[in-house]
C-alpha positions in Angstrom: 0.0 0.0 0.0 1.3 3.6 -0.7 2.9 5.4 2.0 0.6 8.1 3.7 2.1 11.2 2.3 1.9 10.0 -1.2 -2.3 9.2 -0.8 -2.1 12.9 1.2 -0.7 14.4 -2.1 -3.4 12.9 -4.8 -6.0 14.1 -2.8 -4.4 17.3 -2.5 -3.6 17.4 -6.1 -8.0 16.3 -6.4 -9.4 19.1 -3.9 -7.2 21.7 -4.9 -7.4 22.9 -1.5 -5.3 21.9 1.9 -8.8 22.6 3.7 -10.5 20.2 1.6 -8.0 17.7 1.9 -7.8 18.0 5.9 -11.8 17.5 5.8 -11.1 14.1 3.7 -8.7 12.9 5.6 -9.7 13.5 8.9 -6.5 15.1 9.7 -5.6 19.1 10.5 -4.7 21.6 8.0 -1.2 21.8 9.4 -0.3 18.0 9.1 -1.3 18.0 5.0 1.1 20.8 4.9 3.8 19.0 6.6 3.4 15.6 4.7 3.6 17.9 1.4 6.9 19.5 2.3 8.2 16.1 3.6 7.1 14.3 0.5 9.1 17.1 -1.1 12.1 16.9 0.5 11.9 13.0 0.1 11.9 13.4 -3.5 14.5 16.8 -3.7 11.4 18.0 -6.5 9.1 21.1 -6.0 5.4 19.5 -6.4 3.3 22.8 -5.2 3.6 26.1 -5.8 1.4 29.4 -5.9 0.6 32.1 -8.2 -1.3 35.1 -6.3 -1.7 32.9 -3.4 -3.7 30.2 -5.6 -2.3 26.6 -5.2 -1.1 25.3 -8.6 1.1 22.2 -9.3 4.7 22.0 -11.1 4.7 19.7 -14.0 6.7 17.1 -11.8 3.4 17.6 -9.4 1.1 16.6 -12.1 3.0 13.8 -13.2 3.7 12.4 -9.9 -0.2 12.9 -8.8 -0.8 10.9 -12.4 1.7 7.8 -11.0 -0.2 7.6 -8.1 -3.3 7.9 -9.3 -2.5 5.0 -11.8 -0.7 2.5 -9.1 -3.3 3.4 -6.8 -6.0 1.3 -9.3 -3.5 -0.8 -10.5 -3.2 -2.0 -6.6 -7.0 -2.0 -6.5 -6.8 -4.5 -9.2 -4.5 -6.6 -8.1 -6.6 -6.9 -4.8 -9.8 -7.4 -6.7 -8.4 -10.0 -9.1 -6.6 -12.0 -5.8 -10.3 -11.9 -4.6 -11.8 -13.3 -7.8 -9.8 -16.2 -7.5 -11.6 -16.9 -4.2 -14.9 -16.2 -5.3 -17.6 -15.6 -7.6 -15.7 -14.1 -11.0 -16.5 -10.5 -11.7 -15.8 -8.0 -14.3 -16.6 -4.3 -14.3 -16.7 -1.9 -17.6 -18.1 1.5 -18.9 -18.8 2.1 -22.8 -19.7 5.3 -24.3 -23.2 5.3 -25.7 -22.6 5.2 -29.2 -20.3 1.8 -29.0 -22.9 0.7 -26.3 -25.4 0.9 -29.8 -23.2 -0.7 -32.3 -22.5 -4.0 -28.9 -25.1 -4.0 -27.3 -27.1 -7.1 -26.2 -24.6 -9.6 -27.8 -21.7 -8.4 -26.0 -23.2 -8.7 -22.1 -24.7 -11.9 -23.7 -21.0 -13.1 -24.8 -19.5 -12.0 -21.2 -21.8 -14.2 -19.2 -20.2 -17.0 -20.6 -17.4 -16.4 -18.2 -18.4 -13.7 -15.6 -21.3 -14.6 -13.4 -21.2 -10.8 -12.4 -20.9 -8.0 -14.7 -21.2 -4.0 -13.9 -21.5 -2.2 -16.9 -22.0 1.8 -16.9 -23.1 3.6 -20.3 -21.5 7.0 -19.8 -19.7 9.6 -22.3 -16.1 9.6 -23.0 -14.8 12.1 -20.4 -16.9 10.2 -17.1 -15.6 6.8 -18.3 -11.9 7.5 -18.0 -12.8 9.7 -14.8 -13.6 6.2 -13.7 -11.3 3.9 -15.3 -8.4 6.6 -13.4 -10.4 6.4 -10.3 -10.8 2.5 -10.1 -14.1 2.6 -10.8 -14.2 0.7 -13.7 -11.8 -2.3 -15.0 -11.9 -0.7 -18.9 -13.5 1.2 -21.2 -14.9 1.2 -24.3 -14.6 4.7 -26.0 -14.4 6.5 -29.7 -13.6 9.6 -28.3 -10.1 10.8 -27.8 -8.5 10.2 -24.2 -4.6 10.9 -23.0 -2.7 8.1 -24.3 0.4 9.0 -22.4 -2.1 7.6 -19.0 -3.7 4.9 -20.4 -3.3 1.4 -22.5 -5.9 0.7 -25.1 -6.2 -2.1 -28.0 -7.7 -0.8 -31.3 -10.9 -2.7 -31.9 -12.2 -1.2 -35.3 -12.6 2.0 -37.0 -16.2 4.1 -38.0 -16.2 6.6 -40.3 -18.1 9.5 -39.0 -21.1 11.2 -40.9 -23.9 13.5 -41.4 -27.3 11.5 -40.7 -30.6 13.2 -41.5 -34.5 12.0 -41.9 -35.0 10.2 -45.7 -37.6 12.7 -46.3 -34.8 15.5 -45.5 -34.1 17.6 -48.7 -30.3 17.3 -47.5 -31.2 13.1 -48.2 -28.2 11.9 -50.3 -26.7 15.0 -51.3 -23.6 17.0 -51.5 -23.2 20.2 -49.6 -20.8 22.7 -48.1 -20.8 23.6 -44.3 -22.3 27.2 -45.2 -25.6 24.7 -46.1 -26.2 23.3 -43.0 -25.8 26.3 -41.0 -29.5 27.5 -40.8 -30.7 23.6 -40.1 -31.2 22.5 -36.5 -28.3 20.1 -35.1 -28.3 17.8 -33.0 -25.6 16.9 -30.9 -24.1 14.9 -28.0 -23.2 16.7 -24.3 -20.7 18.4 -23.5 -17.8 15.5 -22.7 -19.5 13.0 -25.5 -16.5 11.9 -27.2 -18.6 12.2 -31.1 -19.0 15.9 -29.9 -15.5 16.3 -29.3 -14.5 15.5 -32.7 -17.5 17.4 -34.7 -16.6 20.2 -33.1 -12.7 19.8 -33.1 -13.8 19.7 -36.9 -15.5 22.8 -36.6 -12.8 24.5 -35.3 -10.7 23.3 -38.2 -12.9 25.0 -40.7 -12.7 28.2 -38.4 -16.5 27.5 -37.5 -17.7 26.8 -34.4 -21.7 25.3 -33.0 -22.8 28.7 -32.1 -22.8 29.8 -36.5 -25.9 27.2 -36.4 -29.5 28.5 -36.3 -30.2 26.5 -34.3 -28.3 23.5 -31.7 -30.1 20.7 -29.2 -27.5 19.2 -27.1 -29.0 15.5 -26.2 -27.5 13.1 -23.5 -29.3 10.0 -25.2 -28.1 8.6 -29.2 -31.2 7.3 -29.1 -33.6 10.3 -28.3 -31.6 11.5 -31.1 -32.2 8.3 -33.7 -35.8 9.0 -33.0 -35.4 13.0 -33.6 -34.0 12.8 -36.8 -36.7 10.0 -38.0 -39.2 12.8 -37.4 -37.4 14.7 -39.5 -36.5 17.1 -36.6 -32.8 18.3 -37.5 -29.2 17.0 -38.9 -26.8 15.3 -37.1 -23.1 13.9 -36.9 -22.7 10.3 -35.5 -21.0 6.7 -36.3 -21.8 5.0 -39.8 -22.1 1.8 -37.5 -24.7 3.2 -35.3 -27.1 4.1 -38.2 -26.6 0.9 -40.2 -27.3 -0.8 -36.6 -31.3 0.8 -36.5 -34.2 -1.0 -37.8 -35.7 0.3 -41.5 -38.2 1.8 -39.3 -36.5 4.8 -38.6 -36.1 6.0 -41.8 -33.1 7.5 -41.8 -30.6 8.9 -44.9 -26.8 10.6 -44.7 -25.6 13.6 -46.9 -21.7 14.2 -48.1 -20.3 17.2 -46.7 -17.5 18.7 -48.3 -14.1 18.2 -46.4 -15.6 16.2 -44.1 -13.8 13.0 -44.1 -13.4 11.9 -40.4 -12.6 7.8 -39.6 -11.8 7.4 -35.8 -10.5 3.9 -33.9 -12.8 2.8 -31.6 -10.9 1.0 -28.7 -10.8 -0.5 -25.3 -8.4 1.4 -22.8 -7.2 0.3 -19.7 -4.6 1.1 -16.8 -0.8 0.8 -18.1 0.1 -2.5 -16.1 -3.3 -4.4 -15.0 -3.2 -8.3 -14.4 -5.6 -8.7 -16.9 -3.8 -7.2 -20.0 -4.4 -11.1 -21.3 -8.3 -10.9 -20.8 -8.5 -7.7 -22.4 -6.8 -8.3 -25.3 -9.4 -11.4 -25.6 -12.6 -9.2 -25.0 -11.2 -6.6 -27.6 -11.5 -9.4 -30.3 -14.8 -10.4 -29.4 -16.2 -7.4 -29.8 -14.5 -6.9 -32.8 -16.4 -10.1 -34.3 -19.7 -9.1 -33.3 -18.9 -5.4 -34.8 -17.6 -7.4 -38.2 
């Protein structure tokens, strides 16, 4: 287990505050202090600092707080997968919602196989590696864009991304510039949704950004909007997978837009140095056969 001042640091380095951090800990204001300086002096490296008395962190800070952090779950792991051994086997994940669309029953289905208990969590990009750092979650399975210098991952596939709209949409199977699209209504992902990232990453490229659209809907739920654009109620940017994945019913069409040629890897990412590197790299390749 990690020595007390290094656990007194990551919190620190979370709270952003040695009040906080006292309150967590159960310990006084003045003790935080003294295990920072002493974790300092261990080290001979300046972790904290201040700029107009705000607490900040040097870059050695961050990357220390990141090591931590990382053996931290790695530990966690270890403990959990000892445990397994003894009892019932378990297996916990989070997927984003859009690869939770293109997986979903067959891959729960496939794991049950194996894993008499399974946690899975449909979240967006940015709350599933908030978990996967945290230990909340064993992997992930993500499209959106994540820091690889923090985290493993095995490619699974890659989906091209594209504009979706109702078939009865004029824009149904045509060819258009950005500047066309502009007065239609888009809808879009949350705020953290890794396909949201990249659309508007892409926007940005194209010295655009969401607020030149008439009109914008951001939706937590693919699905709410699958059944929005049936209606015929706006445009949107998703995963050729997820469309070719709906039932005819929903009646829905893509259009071509000009410099808009976007693949992206889907993968599963996990903690740099977990026991089960060897099970992951197996659960990668079933999901790439159900996606194939």
């Amino acid at each position: 287990m990690l020595d007390s001042k290094y656990t007194t640091f990551l919190t620190l380095y979370k709270t952003k505050s040695y009040t906080e951090t006292a309150k967590q800990l159960f310990v006084t204001q003045p003790a935080v202090s003294q295990k920072v300086r002493a974790l300092q002096q261990e080290l001979n490296l300046k972790l904290v600092d201040y700029n107009k008395s705000k607490l900040t962190f040097t870059q050695e800070g961050t990357e220390l707080a990141r090591l931590i952090e990382r053996t931290e779950t790695q530990t966690q792991q270890v403990l959990a997968q000892i445990s397994d051994s003894q009892q019932v086997k378990s297996i916990s994940f989070g997927t984003t919602l859009s690869f939770n669309e293109m997986i979903e029953p067959e891959f729960i289905k496939s794991l049950t196989r194996t894993y008499p208990r399974i946690n899975c969590t449909v979240k967006n990009t940015t709350t599933i590696i908030e978990q996967l750092a945290s230990g909340e979650i064993e992997f992930g399975l993500i499209e959106g864009n994540f820091e690889r210098q923090n985290f493993a991952s095995i490619p699974i596939s890659t989906d091209k991304f594209i504009g979706v709209c109702s078939a009865d949409s004029p824009l149904s199977q045509a060819k258009v510039s950005i500047k066309d699209i502009l007065n239609r209504q888009l809808l879009i992902r949350e705020p953290g949704s890794g396909s949201r990232f990249i659309f508007e990453n892409w926007l940005a490229s194209m010295n655009y950004d969401l607020d030149d659209f008439a009109k914008v809907i951001s939706i937590g739920d693919i699905v709410t909007i699958q059944q929005l654009l049936s209606e015929n109620v706006g445009i949107s940017f998703m995963y050729e997978s997820a469309v070719n994945s709906l039932p005819q019913y929903f009646h829905l069409s893509t259009f071509e837009l000009a410099d808009f040629d976007i693949n992206h890897e889907l993968s599963l990412v996990y903690i740099p140095g977990t026991p089960k590197e060897k099970t992951f790299a197996k659960i990668a390749e079933q999901i790439s056969d159900i996606l194939k």
